[in-house]
N, C-alpha and C positions, 0 to 999 in steps of 0.2 A: 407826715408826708403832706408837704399841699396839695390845695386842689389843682384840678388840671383845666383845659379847655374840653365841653363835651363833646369835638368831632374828634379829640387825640383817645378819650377815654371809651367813643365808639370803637376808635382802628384796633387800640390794646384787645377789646374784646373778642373785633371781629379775625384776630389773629390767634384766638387762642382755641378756635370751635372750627369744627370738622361736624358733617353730618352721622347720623347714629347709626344706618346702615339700610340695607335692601330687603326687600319683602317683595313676594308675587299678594296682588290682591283682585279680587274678584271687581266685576261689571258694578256688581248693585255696593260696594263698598267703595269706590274708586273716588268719588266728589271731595272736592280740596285736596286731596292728596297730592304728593309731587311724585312726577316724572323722572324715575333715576335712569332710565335710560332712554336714549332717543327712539319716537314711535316710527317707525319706516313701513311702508306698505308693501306687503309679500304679497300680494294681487292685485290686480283691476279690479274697479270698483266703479260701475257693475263690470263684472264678468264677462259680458256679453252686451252684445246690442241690442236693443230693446226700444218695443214703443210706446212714448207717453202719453199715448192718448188713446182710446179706443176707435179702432179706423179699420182701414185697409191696406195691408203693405202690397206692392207693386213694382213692378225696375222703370224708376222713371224717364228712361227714353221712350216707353211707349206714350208717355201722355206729351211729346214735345207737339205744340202745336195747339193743343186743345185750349178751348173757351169755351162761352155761356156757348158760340154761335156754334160750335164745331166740337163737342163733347166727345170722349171717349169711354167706351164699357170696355167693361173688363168682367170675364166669368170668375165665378167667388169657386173655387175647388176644396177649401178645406177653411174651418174654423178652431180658434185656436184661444187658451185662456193664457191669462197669466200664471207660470210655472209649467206650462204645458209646450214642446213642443214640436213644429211643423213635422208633419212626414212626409210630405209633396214638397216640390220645390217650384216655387215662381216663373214661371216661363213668357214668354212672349205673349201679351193680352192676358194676362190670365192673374188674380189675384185673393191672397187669402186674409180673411178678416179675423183680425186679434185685438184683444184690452190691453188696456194699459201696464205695462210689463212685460209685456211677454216675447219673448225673442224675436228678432226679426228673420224671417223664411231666407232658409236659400234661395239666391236668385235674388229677390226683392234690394232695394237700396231705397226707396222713399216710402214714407206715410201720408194716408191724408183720411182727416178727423172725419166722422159719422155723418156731423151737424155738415160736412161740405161736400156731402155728397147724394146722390137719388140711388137705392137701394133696394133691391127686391133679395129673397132666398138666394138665387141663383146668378144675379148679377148685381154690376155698380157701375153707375155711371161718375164720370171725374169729369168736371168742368173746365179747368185749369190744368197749367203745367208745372213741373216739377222737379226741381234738380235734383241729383246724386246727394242723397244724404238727409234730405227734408224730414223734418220732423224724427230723428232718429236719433237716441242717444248712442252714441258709441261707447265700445266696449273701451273703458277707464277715462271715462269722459268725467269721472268724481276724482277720482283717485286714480294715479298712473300707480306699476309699479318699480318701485327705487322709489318712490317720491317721500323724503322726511317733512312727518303731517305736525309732528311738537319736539321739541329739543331736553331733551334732559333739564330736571331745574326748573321748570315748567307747572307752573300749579295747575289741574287737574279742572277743566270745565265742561259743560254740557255737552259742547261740540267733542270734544277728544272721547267723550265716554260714546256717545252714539258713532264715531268713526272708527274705532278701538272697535263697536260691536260689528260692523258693518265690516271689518278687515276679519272677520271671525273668531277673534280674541276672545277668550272667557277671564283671563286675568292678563294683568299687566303688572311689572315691576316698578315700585315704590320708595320712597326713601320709613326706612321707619320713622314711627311718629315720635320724637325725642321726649322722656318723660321727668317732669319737674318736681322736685320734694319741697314742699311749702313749709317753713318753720316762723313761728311767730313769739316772739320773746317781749318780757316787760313784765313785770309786777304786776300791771294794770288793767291785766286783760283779764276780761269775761267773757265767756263764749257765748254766742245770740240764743237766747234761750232760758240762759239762766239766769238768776236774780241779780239786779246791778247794784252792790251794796255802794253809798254816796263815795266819792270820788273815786270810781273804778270805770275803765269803759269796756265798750261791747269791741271784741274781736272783730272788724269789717275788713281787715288790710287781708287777712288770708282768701277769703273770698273774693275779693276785688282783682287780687292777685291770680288766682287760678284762674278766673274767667277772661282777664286779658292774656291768660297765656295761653291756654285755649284756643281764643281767639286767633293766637299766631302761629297752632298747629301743635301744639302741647299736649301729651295726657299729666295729668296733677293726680299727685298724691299730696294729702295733708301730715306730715311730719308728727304733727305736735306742737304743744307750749311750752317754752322753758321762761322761768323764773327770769331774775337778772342774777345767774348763776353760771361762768363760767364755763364749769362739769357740764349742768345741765346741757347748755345750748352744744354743747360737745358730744354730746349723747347723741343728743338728733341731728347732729350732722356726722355722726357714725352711721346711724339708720338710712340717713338718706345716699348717702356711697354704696351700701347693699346694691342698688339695683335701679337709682338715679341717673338719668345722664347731667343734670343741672338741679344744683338747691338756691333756694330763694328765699332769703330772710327778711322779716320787716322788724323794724326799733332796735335798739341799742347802739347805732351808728353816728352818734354825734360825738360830742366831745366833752361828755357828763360823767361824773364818779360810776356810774352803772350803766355805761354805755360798751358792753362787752364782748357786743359781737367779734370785731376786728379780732380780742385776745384771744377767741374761741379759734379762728379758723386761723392764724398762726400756729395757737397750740395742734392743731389737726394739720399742720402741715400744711397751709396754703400761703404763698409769699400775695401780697397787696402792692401788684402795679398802680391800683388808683385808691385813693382815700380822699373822695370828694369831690366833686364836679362843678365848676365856675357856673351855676345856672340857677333860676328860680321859675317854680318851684322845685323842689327835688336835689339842691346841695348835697344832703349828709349823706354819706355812701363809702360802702367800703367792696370792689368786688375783689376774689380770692382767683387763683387759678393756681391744680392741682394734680398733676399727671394727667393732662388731656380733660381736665373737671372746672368747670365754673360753678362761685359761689356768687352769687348776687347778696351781699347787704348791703338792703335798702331801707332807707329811713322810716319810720314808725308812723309818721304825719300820712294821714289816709291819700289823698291829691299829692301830695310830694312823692310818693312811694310809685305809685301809678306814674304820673308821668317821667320820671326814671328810666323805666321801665320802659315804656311805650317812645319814648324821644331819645336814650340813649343807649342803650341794649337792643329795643329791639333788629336792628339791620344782624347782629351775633345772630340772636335767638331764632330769623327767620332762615340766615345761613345753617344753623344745624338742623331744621324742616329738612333742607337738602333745597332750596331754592336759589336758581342760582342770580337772580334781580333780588339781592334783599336789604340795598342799601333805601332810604325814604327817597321817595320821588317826590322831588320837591316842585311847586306851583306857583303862580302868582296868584297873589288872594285880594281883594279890597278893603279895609275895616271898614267897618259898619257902624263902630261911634270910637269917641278918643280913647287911646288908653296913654296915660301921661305917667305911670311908676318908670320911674331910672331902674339901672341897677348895675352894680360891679360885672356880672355876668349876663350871659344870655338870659333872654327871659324868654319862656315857651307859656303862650298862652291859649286856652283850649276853649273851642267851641266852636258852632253850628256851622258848616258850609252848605252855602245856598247859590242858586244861581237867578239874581235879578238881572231882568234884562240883557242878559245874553253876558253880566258878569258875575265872576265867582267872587264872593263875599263870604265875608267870616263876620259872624255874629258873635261876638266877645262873651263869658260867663260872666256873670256883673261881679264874682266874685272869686276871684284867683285865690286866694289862701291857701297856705298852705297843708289846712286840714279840712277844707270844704268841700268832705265828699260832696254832696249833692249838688255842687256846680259843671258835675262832669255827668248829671243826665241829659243825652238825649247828644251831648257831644261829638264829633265825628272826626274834628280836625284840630290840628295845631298851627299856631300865627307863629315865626321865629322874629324876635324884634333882639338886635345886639347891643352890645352893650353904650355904647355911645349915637344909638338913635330915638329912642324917647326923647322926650313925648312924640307919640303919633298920632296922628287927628286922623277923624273918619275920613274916606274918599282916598287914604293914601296907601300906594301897595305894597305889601309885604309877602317875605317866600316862608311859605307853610306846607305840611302834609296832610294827609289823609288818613288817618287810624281804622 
């Protein structure tokens, strides 16, 4: 199978994934999570009218007229807290003193704050005059109700969780968090920990892996190692159907004597609409799709594997979160020094977005390679340069995202 272009090997993806389903979840768990159904306000918010300041409430036709030179008093009948309230009702000259919150008195229609007024126990004088409404929050002056406060698909932030609390909600409905089986194949692997006997490497691509998926709203499970064994890798993508909604393979995906992923997840039943992706880093790729199930293999190479993953999967991967914006939002960026590599394919190259000067700039990794994990710390963005626009010199823009 050729390789394809990586926005057609997004679309194949993002057609084959459905989110994994609905869940109520509590106040204190609700952060990041998405919104499976729309938040709609069954009250006012506040409930009532209320005043924000500590004063005096009053019907402000009695103060029309009043200044420094012609003050009006007003007798004080009843005092009053926050969550407490009036038993008297406002009447003509006559006014009750509340804190901030506290409902506003029958009768009453304006406020006026402490610091602006002369005040003994029994009376208050008001300097000034006053319209209907002054200083008064009315009731659903936050929040009407019908009013829809977040849309379904919706990632889940500070604001929604404290509005959600204030609507009196103790849970709210969720998409479930879709869970990932990480499989890692090749002869060569050793896991970090253990002794690295000379030409064997340390296992980094499962780890890297689970934490960028994580990162997109993932729980991970770790699979296992399989050999470059056919059975093997067949085994643990048995395990990972148990109770996976998505498995994620790293190595065997190129086009070597013991590159056997591909055979494994045909023999397991999964047809391969794509084997390979027009791009660097991140070419070798085979993904699987299998009664409603994606397999991601991804290539062994640590940085080739990651950005795969993070540039051409992830818009699938953020759609089964249950989100419903989960294609890249892409931006104008500036480089910040040349980068002159050609290439047959797009090339996605990773690192730092800054904002100098009121422009956004990308700081290039000095070293794209395709196995240089450590050019992807501290990283945040990707530059997309196409195939027939290199070399690019600093100072010129390109459309990139934000990881």
């Amino acid at each position: 199978m050729g390789k394809c272009d990586y926005k057609y090997a997004t679309e194949v993806l993002v057609n084959n994934v459905v989110p994994t389903g609905i869940c109520s979840v509590g106040l204190n768990e609700l952060y990041g999570r998405i919104l499976a159904e729309d938040l709609v306000a069954e009250e006012n918010v506040p409930a009532f009218a209320r005043s924000p300041y500590d004063g005096y409430a009053f019907r402000a036709c009695d103060t029309a007229g009043a200044s420094e030179e012609r003050p009006v008093t007003f007798k004080v009948i009843e005092n009053i807290r926050a969550g407490q309230v009036a038993e008297k009702e406002v009447t003509e000259n006559t006014a009750i003193r509340l804190m901030t919150g506290a409902p506003i008195p029958k009768g009453a229609d304006a406020v006026c704050k402490y610091e602006d007024t002369v005040f003994t126990d029994t009376e208050v004088t008001i300097s000034a005059g006053y319209k209907s409404g002054a200083n008064v929050v009315a009731e659903g002056e936050d929040i009407k109700l019908g009013t829809t406060l977040a849309k379904a698909g919706t990632r889940i932030d500070i604001g929604i969780i404290g509005t959600a609390a204030s609507l009196g909600l103790s849970a709210v409905k969720v998409y479930i968090k879709p869970k990932a089986g990480i499989i890692s194949t090749g002869d060569e692997i050793v896991a970090p920990g253990e002794e690295l006997p000379y030409g064997k490497i340390r296992n980094s691509n499962s780890h890297t892996i689970a934490a960028a998926l994580r990162q997109l709203g993932f729980e991970t499970v770790y699979l296992g190692h399989a050999r470059d064994d056919v059975d093997e890798i067949c085994d643990l993508i048995a395990r990972g159907e148990e109770d996976c909604d998505l498995i994620v393979s790293t190595g065997g995906v190129s086009v070597g004597d013991y590159d056997l992923v591909p055979d494994a997840m045909e023999k397991k039943g999964y047809s391969i609409p794509v084997g390979g992706v027009k791009m660097k880093p991140g070419m070798a790729c085979a993904y699987g799709v299998k009664d409603g199930r994606l397999m991601l293999g991804l290539s062994g190479n640590p940085a080739s594997s990651l950005t795969n993953l993070q540039c051409v999967c992830a818009p699938a991967l953020r759609k089964m979160t249950g989100l419903s914006e989960y294609g890249h939002r892409l931006i104008k960026m500036e480089l910040a020094d040349d980068f002159r590599k050609g290439s047959n394919g797009v090339r996605f190259i990773r690192g730092r977005l800054d904002f100098v000067d009121g422009r956004v700039v990308l700081r290039a990794s000095q070293d794209q390679g395709n196995i240089v994990m450590s050019s992807v710390i501290d990283c945040n963005a990707y530059g997309i340069i196409a195939p027939d626009r290199a070399p690019v010199y600093a100072g010129e823009i390109i459309d990139g995202f934000i990881v």
